[in-house]
N, CA, C and O atoms as a GROMACS GRO file, in nm:
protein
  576
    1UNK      N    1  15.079   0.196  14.922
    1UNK     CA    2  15.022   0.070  14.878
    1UNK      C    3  14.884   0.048  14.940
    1UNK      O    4  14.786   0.006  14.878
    2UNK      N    5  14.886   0.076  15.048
    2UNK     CA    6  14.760   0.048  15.141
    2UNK      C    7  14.641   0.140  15.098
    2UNK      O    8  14.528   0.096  15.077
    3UNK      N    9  14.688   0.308  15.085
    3UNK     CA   10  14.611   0.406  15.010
    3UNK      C   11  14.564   0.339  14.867
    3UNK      O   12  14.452   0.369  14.824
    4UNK      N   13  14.640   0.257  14.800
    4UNK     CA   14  14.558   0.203  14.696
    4UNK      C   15  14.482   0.146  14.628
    4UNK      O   16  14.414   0.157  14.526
    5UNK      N   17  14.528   0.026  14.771
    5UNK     CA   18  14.407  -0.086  14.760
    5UNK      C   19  14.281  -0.006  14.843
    5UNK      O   20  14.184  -0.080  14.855
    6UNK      N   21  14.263   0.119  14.899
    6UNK     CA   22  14.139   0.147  15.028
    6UNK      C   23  14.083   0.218  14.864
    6UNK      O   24  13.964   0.203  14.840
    7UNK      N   25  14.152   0.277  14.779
    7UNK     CA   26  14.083   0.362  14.686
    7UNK      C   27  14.025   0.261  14.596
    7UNK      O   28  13.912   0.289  14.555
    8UNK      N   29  14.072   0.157  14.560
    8UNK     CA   30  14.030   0.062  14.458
    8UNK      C   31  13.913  -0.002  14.466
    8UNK      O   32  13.832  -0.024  14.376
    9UNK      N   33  13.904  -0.056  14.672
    9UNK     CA   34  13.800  -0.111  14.725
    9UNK      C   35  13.677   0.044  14.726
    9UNK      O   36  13.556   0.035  14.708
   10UNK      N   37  13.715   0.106  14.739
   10UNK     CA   38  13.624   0.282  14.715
   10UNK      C   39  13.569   0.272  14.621
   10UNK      O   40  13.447   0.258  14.620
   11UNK      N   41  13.647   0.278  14.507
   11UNK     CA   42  13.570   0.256  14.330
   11UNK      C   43  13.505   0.169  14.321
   11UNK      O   44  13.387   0.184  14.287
   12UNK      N   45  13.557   0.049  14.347
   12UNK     CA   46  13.483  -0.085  14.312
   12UNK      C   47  13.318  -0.044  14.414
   12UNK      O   48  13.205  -0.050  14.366
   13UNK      N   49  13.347  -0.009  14.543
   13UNK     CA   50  13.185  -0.017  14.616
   13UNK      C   51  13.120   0.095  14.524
   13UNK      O   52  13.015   0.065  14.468
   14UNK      N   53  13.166   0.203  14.506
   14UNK     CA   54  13.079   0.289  14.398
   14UNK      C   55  13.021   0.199  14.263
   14UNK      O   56  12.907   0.153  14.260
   15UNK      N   57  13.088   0.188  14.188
   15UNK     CA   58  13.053   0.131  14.093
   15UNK      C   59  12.915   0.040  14.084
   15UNK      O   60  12.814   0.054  14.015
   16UNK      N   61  12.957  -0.065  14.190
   16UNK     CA   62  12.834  -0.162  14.252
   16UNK      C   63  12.712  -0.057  14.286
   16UNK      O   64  12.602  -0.066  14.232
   17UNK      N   65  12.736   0.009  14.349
   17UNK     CA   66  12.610   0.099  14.346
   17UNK      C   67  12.580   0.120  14.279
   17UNK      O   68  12.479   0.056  14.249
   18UNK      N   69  12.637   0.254  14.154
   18UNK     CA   70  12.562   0.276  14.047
   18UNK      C   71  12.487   0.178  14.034
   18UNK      O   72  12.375   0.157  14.082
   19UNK      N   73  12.598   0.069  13.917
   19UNK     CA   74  12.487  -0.051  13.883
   19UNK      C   75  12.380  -0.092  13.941
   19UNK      O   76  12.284  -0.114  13.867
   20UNK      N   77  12.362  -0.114  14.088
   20UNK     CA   78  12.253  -0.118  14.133
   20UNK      C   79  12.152  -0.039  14.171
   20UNK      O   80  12.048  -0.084  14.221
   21UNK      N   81  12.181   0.116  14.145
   21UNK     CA   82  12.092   0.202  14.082
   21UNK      C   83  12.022   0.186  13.983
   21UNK      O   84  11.899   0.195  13.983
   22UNK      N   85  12.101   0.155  13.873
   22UNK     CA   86  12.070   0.189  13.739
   22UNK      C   87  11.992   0.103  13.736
   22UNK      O   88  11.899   0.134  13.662
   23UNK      N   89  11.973  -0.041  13.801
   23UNK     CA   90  11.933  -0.153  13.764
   23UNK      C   91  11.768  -0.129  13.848
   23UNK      O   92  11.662  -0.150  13.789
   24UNK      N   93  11.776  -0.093  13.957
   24UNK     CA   94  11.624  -0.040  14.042
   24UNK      C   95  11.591   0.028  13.938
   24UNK      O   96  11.504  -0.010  13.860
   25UNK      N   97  11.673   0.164  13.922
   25UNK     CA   98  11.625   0.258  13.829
   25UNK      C   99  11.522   0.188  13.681
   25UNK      O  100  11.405   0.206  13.650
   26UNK      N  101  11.622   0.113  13.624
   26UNK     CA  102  11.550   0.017  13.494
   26UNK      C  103  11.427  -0.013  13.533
   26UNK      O  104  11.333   0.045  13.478
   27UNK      N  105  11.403  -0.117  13.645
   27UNK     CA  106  11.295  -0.172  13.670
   27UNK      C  107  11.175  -0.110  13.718
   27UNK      O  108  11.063  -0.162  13.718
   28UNK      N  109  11.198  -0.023  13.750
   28UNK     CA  110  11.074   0.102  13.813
   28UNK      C  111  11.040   0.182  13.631
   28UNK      O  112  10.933   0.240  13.610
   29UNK      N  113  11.115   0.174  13.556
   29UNK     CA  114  11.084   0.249  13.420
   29UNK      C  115  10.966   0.137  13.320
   29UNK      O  116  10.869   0.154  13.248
   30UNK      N  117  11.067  -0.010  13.384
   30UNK     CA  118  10.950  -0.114  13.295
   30UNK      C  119  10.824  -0.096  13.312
   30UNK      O  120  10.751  -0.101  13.213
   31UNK      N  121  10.761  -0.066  13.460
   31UNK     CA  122  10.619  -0.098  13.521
   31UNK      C  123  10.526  -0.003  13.450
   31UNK      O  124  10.539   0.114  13.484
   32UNK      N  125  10.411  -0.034  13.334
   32UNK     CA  126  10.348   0.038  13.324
   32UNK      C  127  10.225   0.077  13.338
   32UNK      O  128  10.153   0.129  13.252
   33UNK      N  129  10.192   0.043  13.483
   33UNK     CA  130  10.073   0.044  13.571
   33UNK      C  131  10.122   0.151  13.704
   33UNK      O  132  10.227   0.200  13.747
   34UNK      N  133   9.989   0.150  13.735
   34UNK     CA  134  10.065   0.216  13.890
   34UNK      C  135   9.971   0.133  14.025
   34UNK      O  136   9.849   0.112  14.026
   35UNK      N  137  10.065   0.099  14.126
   35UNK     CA  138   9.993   0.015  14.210
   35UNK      C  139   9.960   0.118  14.319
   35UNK      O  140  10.039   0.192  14.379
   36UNK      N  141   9.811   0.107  14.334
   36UNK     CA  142   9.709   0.250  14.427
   36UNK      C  143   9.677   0.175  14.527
   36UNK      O  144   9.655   0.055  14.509
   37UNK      N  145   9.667   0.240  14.665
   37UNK     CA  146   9.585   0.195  14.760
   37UNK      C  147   9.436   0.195  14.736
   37UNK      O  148   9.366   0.224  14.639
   38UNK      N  149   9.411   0.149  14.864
   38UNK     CA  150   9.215   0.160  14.836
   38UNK      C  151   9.169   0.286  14.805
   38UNK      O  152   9.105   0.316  14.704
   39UNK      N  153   9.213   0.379  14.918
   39UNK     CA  154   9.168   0.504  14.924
   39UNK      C  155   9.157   0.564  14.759
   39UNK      O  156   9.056   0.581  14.690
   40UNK      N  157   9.292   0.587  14.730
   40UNK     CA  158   9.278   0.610  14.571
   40UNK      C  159   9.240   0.561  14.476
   40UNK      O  160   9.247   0.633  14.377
   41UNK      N  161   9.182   0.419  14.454
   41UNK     CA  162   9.134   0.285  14.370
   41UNK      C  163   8.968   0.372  14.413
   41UNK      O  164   8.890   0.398  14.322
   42UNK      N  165   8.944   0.400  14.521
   42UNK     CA  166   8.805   0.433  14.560
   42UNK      C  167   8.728   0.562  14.463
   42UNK      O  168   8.629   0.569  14.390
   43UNK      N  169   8.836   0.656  14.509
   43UNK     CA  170   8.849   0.777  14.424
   43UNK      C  171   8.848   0.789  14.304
   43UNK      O  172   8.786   0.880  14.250
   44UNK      N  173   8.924   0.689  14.231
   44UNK     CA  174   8.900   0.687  14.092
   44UNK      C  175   8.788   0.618  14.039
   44UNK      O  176   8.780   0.629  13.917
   45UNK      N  177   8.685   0.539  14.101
   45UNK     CA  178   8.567   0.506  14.076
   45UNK      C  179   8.515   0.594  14.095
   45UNK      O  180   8.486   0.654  13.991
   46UNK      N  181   8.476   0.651  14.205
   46UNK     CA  182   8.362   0.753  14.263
   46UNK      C  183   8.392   0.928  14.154
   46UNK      O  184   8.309   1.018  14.159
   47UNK      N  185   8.535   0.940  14.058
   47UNK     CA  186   8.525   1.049  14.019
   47UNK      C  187   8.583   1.045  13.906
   47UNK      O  188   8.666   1.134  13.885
   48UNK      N  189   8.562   0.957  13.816
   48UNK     CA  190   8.604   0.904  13.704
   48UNK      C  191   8.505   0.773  13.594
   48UNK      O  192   8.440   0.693  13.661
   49UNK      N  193   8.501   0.765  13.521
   49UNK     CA  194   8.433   0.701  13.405
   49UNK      C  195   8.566   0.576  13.384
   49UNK      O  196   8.652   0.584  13.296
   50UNK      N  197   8.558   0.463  13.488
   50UNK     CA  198   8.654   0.387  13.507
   50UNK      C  199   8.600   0.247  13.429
   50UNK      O  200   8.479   0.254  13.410
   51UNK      N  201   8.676   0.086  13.364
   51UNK     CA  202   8.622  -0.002  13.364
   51UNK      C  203   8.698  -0.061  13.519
   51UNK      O  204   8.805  -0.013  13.558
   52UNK      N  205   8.641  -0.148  13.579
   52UNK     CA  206   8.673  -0.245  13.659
   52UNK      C  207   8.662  -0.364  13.655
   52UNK      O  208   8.558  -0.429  13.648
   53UNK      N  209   8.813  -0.413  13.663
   53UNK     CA  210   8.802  -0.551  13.645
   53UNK      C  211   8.845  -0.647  13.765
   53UNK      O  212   8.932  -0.595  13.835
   54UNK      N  213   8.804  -0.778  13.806
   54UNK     CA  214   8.842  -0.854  13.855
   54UNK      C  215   8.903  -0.986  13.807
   54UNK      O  216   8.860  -1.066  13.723
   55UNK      N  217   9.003  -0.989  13.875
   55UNK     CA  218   9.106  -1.097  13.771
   55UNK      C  219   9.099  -1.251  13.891
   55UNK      O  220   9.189  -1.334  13.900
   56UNK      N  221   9.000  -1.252  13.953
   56UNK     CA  222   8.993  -1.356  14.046
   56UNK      C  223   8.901  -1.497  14.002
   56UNK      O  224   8.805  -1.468  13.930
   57UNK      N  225   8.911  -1.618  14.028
   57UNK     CA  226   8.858  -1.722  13.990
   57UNK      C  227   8.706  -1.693  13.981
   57UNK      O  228   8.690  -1.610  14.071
   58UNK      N  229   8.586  -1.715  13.925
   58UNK     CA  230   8.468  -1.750  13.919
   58UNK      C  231   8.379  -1.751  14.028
   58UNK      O  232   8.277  -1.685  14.052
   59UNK      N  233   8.459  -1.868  14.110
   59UNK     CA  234   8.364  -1.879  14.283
   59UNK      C  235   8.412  -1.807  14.337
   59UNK      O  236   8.343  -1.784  14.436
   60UNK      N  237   8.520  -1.731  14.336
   60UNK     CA  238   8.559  -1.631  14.429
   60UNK      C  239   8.409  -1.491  14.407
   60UNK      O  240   8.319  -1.447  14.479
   61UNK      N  241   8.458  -1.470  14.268
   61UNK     CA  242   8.390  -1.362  14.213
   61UNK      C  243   8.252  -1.337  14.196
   61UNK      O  244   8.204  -1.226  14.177
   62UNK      N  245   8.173  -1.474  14.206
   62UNK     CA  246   8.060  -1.496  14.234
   62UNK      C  247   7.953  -1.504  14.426
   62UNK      O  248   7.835  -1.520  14.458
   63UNK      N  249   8.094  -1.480  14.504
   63UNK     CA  250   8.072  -1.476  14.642
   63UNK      C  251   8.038  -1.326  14.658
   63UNK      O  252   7.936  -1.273  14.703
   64UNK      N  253   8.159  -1.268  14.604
   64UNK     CA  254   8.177  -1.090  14.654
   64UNK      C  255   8.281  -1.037  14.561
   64UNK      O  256   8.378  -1.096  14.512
   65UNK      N  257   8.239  -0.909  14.546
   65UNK     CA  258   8.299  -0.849  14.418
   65UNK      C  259   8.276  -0.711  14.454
   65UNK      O  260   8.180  -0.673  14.521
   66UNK      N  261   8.372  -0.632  14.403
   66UNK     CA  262   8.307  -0.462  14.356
   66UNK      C  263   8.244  -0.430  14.296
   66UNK      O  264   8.249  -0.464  14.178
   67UNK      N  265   8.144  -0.342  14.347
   67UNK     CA  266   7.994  -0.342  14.264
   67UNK      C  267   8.064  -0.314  14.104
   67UNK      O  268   8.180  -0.273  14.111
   68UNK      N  269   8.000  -0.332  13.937
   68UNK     CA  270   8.026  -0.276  13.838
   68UNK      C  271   8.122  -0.346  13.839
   68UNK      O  272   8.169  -0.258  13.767
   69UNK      N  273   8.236  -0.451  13.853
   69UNK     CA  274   8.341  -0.483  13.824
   69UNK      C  275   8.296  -0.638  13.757
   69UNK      O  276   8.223  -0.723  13.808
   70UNK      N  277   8.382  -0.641  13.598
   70UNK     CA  278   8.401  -0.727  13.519
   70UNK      C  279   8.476  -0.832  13.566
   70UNK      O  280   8.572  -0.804  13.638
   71UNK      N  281   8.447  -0.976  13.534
   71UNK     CA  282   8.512  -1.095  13.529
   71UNK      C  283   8.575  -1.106  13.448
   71UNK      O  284   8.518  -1.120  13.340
   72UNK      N  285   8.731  -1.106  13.447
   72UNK     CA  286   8.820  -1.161  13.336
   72UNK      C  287   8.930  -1.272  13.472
   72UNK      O  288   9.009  -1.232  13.558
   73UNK      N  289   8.890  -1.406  13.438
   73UNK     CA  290   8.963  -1.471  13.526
   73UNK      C  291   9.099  -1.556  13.428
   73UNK      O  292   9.155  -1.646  13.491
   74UNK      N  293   9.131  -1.540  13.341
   74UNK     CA  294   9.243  -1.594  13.235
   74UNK      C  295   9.248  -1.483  13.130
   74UNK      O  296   9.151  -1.423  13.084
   75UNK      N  297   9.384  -1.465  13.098
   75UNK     CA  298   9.415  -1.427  12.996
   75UNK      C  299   9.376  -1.343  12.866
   75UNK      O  300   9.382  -1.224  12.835
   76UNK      N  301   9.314  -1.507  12.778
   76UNK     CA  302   9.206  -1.485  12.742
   76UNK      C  303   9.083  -1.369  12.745
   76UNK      O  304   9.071  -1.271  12.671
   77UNK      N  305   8.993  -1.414  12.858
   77UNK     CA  306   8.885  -1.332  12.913
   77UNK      C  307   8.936  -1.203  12.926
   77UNK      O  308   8.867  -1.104  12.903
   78UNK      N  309   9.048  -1.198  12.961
   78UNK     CA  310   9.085  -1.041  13.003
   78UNK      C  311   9.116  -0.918  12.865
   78UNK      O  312   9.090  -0.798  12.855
   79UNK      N  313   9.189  -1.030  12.762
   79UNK     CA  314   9.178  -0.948  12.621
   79UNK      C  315   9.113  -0.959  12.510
   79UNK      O  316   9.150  -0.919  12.400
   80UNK      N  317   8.971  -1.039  12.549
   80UNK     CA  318   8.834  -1.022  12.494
   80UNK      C  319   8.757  -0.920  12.562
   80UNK      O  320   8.690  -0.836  12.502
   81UNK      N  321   8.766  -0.926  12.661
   81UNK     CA  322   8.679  -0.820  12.763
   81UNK      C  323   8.705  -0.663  12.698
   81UNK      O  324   8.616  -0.582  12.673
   82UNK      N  325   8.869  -0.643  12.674
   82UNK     CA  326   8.936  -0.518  12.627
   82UNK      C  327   8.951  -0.473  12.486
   82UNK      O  328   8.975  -0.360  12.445
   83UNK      N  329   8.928  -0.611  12.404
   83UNK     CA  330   8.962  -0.578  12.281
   83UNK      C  331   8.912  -0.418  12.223
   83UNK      O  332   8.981  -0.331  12.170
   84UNK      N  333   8.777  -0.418  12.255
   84UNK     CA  334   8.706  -0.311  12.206
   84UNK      C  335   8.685  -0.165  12.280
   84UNK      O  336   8.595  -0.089  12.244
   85UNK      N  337   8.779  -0.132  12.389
   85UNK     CA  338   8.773  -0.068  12.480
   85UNK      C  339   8.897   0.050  12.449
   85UNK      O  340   9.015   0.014  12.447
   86UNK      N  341   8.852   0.206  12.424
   86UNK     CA  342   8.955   0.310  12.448
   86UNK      C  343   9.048   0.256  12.552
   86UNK      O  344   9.031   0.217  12.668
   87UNK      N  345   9.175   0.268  12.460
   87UNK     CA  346   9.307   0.295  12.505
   87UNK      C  347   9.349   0.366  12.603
   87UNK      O  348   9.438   0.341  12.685
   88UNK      N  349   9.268   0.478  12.588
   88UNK     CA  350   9.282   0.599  12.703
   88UNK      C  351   9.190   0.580  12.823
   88UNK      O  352   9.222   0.654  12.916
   89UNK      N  353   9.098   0.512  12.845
   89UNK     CA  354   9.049   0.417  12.973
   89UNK      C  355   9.075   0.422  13.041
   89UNK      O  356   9.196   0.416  13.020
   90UNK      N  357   9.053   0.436  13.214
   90UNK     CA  358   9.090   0.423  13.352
   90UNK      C  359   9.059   0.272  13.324
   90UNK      O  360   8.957   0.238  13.264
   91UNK      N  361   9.169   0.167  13.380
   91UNK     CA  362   9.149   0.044  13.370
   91UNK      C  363   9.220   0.043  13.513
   91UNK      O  364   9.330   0.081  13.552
   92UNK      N  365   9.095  -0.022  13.581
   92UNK     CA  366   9.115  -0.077  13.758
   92UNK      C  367   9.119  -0.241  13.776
   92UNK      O  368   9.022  -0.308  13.741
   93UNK      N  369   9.187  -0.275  13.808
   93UNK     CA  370   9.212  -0.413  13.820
   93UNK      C  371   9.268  -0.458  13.955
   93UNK      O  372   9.372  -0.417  14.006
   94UNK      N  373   9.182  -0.550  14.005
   94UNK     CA  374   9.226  -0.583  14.137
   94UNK      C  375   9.181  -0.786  14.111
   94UNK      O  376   9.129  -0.850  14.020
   95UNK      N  377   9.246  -0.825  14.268
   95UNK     CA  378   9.209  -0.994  14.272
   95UNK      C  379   9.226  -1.003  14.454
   95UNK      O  380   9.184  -0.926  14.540
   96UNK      N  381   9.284  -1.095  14.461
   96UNK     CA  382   9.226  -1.146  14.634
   96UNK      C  383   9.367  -1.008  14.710
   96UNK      O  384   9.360  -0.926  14.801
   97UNK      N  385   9.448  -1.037  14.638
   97UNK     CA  386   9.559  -0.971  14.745
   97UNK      C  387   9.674  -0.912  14.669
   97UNK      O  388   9.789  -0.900  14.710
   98UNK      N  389   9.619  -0.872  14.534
   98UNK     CA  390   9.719  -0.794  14.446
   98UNK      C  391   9.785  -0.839  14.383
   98UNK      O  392   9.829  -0.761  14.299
   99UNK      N  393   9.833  -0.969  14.374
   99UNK     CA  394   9.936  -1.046  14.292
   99UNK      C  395   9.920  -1.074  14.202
   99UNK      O  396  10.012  -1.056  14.122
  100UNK      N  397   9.757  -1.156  14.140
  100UNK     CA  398   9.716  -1.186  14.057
  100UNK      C  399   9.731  -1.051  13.935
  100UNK      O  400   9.794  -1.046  13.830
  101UNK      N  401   9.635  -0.943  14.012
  101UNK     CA  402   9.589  -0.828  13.911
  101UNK      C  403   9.724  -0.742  13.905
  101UNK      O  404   9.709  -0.636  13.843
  102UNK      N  405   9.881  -0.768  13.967
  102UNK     CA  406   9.942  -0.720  13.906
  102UNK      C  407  10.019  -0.736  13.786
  102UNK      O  408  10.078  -0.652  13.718
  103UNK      N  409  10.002  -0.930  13.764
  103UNK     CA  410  10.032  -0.977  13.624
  103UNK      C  411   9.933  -0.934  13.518
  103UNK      O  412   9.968  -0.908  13.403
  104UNK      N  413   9.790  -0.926  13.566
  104UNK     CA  414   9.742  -0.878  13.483
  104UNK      C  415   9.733  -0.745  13.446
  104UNK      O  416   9.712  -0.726  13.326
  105UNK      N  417   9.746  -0.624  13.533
  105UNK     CA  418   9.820  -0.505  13.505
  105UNK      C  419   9.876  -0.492  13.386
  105UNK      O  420   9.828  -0.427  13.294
  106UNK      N  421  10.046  -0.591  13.381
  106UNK     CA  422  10.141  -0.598  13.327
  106UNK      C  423  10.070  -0.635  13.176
  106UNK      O  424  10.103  -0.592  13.065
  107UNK      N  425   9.977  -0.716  13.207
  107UNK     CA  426   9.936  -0.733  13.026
  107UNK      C  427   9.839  -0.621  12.981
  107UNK      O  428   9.842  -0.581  12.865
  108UNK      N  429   9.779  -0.588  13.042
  108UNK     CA  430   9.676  -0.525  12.993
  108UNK      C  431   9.787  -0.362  12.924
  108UNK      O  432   9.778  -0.327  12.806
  109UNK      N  433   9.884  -0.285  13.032
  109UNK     CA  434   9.946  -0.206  12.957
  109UNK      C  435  10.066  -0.220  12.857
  109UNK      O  436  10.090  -0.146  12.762
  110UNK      N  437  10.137  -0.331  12.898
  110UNK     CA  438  10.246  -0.381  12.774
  110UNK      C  439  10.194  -0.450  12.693
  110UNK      O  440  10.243  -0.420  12.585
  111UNK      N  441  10.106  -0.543  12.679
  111UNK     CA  442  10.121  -0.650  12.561
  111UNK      C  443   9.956  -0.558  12.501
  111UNK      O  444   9.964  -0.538  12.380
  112UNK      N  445   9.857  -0.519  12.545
  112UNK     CA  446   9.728  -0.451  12.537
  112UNK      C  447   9.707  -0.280  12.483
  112UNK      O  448   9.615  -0.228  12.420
  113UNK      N  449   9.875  -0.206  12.555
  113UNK     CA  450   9.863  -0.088  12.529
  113UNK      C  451   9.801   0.032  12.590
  113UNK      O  452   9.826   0.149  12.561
  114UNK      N  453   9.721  -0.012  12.674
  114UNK     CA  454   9.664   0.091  12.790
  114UNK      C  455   9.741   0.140  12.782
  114UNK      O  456   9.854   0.106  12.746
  115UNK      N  457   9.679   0.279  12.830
  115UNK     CA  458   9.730   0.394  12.903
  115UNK      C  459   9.747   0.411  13.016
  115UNK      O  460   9.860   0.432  13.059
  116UNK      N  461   9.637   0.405  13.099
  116UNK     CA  462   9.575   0.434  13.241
  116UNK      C  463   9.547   0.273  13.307
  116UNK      O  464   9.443   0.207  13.301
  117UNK      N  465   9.661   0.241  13.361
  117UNK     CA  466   9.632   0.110  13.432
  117UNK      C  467   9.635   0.094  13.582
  117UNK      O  468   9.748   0.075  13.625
  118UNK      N  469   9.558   0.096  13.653
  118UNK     CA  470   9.573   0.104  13.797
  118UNK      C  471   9.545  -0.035  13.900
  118UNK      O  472   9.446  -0.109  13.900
  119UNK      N  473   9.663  -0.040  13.981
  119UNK     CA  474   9.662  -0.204  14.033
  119UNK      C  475   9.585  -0.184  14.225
  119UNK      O  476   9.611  -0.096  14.307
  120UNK      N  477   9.525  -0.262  14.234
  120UNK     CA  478   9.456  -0.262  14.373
  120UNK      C  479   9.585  -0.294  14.459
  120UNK      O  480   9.625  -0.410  14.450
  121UNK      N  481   9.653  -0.213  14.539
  121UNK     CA  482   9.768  -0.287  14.631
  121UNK      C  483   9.642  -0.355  14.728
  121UNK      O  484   9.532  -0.313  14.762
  122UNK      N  485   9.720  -0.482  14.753
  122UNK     CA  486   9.612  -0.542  14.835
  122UNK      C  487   9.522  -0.624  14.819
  122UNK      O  488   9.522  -0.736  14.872
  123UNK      N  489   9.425  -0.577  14.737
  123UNK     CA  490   9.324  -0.616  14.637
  123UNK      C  491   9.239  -0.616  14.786
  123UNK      O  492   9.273  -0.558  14.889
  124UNK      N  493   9.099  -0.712  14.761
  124UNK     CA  494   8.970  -0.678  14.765
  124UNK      C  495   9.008  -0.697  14.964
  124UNK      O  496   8.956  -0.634  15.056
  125UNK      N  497   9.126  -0.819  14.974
  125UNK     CA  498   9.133  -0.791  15.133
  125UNK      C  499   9.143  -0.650  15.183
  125UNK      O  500   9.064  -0.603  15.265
  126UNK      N  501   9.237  -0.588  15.134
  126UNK     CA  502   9.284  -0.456  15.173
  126UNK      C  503   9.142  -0.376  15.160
  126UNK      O  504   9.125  -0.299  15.254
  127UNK      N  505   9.051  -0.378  15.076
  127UNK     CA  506   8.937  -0.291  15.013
  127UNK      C  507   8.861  -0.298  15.147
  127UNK      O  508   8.838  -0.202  15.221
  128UNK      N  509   8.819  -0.450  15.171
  128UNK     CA  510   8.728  -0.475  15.265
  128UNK      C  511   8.796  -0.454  15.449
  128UNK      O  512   8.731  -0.474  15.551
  129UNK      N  513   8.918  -0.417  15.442
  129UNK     CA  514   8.978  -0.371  15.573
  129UNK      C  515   8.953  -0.242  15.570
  129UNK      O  516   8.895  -0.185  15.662
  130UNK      N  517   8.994  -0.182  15.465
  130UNK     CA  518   8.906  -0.034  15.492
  130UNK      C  519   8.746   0.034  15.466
  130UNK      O  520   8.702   0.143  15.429
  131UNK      N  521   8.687  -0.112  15.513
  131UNK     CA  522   8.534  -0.055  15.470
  131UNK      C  523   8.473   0.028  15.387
  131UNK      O  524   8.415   0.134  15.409
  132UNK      N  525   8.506  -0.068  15.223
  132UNK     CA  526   8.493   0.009  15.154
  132UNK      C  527   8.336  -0.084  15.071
  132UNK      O  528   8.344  -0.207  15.076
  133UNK      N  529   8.233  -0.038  15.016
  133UNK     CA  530   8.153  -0.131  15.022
  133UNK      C  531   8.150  -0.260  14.960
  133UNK      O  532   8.212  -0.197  14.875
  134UNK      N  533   8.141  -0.375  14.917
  134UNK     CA  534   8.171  -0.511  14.872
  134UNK      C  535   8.024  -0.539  14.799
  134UNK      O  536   7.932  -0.519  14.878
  135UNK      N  537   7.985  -0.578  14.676
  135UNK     CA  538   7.842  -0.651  14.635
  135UNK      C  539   7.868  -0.827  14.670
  135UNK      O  540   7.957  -0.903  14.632
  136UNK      N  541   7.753  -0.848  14.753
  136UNK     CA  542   7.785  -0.963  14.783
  136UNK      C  543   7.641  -1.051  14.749
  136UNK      O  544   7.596  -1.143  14.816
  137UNK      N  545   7.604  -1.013  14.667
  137UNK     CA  546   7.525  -1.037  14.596
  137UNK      C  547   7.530  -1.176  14.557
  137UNK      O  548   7.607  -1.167  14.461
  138UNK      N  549   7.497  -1.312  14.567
  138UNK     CA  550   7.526  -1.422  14.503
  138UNK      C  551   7.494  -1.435  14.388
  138UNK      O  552   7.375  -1.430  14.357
  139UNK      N  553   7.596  -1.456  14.293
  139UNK     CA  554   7.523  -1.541  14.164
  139UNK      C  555   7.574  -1.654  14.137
  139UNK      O  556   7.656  -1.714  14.206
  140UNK      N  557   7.510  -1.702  13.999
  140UNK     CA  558   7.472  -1.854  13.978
  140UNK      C  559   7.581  -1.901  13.956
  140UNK      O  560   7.670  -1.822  13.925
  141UNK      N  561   7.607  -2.026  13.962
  141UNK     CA  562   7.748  -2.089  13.917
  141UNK      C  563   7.735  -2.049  13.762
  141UNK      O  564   7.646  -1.998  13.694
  142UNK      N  565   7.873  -2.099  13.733
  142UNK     CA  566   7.909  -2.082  13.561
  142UNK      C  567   7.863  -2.200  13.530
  142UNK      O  568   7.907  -2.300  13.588
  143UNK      N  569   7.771  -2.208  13.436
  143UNK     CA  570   7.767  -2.327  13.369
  143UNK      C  571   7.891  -2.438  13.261
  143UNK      O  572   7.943  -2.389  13.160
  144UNK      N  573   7.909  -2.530  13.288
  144UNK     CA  574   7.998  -2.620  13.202
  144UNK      C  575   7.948  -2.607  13.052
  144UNK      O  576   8.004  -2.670  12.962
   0.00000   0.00000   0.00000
């Protein structure tokens, strides 16, 4: 009796696993971006025909930015910016600390179709901890 219930509680913890395999497993299949450190976000600028985008507010983006990197701060902006842009594209997307540019990731290759979507882990903090260079260039406010 005792052997049966230890085998039952056996199956049952297997089972739970799988499922919670299968279920990590699922969710790692949805993502169709890949989230890069700096080092490699760097690399694929410096040896690649990349667009870069920044998915960060206006005044942020107008303080300091990656040199060559596009403003798409909504939605919107981000699939006007792309409409007209190969599919097959290195598309780099970063924001203050990765969170932002990984929703936008998520649109640009599921709802947009990219191919090549690459997310800043980190984003521009992480960039600028590893001294990587920053344009800090001021520009003008956005006009109303």
């Amino acid at each position: 009796m005792i052997f049966k219930k230890m085998k039952a509680s056996y199956l049952s913890f297997i089972l739970l696993f799988v499922l919670y395999l299968s279920a990590f497993a699922q969710k790692s299949s949805n993502t169709c971006y890949k989230n890069i450190n700096s080092d490699d976000f760097n690399l694929l600028i410096e040896t690649n025909e990349v667009l870069l985008i920044d998915v960060r507010l206006h005044k942020e983006f107008r303080k300091e930015r990656l040199k060559n990197a596009y403003l798409a701060s909504s939605r919107e902006s981000l699939k006007a910016l792309l409409e007209k842009i190969d599919k097959n594209t290195d598309i780099l997307v970063y924001c203050e600390d990765g969170d932002r540019s990984e929703t936008a990731s998520q649109i640009v290759c599921k709802e947009m179709k990219f191919n090549k979507v690459y997310n800043l882990e980190g984003g521009i903090i992480q960039w600028k901890k590893k001294g990587y260079p920053i344009d800090n260039t001021h520009l003008m406010k956005a006009s109303n």
